[in-house]
PAZASE-526118 format. One record per residue (C-alpha): residue number from 0; residue in three letters; chain; x, y, z. Coordinates in nm, 3 decimals. Layout:
! PAZASE-526118
dolo  guvex  lolum  xx  yy  zz
NUM  ALA  A  X  Y  Z
...
END
This chain:
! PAZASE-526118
dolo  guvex  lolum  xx  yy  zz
0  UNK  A  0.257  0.558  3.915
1  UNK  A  0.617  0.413  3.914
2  UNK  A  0.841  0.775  4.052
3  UNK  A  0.516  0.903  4.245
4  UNK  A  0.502  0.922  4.677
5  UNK  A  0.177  0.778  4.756
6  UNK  A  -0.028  0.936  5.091
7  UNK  A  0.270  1.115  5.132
8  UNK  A  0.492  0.814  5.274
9  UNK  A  0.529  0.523  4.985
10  UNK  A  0.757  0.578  4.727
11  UNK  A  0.681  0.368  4.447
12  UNK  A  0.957  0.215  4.264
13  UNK  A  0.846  -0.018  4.034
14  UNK  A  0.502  -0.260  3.932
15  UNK  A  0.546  -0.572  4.048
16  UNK  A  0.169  -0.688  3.878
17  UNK  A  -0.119  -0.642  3.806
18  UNK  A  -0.470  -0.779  3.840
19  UNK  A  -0.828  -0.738  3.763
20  UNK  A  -0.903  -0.454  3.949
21  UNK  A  -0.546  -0.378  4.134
22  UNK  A  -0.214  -0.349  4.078
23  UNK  A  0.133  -0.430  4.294
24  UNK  A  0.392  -0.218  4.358
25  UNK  A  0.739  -0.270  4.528
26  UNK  A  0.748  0.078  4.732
27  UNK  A  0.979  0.236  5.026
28  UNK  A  0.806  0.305  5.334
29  UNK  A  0.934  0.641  5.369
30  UNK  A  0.801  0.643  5.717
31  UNK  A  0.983  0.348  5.831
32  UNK  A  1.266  0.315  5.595
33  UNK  A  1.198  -0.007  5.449
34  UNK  A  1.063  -0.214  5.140
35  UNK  A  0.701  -0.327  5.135
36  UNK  A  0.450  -0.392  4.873
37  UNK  A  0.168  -0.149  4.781
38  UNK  A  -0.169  -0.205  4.643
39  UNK  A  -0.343  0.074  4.426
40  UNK  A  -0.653  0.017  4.247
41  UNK  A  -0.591  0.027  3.821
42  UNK  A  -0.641  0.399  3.725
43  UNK  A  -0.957  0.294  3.540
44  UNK  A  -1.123  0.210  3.866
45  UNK  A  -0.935  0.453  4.084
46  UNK  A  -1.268  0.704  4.026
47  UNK  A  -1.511  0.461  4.087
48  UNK  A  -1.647  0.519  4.390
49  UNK  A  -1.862  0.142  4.390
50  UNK  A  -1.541  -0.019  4.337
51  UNK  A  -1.317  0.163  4.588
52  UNK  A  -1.603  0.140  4.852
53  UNK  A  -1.617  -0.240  4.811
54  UNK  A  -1.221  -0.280  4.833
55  UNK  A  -1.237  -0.063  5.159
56  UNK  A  -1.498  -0.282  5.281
57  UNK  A  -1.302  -0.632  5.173
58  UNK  A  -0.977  -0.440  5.327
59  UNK  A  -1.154  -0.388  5.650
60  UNK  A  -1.266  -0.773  5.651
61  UNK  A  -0.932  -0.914  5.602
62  UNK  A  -0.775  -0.699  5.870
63  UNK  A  -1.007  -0.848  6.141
64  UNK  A  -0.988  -1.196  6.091
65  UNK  A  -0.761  -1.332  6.345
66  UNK  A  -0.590  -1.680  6.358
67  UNK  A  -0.692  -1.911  6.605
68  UNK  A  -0.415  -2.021  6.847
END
């Protein structure tokens, strides 16, 4: 992955980590010009549609929960 653009805007540059079923990448925002951190599911999983469903659904949860203020 390390070298690759990913949807066309994140330019990986190098692994970071790795879990279970992801793995973390330090990556330039091409669109923005800056540093951020990319998630990608491990190429054994990447075809699986049951596992990325269920990541897009636990992505989706975690980007509504709001804090309380």
């Amino acid at each position: 992955f390390v070298n690759r653009v990913f949807g066309g805007r994140y330019e990986l540059l190098e692994m970071l980590g790795e879990g279970p079923l992801l793995g973390a990448f330090r990556a330039r925002d091409r669109a923005q010009n800056r540093i951020v951190t990319v998630k990608l599911p491990r190429p054994v999983f990447a075809s699986n549609s049951t596992v990325t469903e269920a990541l897009r659904t636990g992505l989706g949860q975690v980007i509504a929960l709001t804090h309380p203020s």
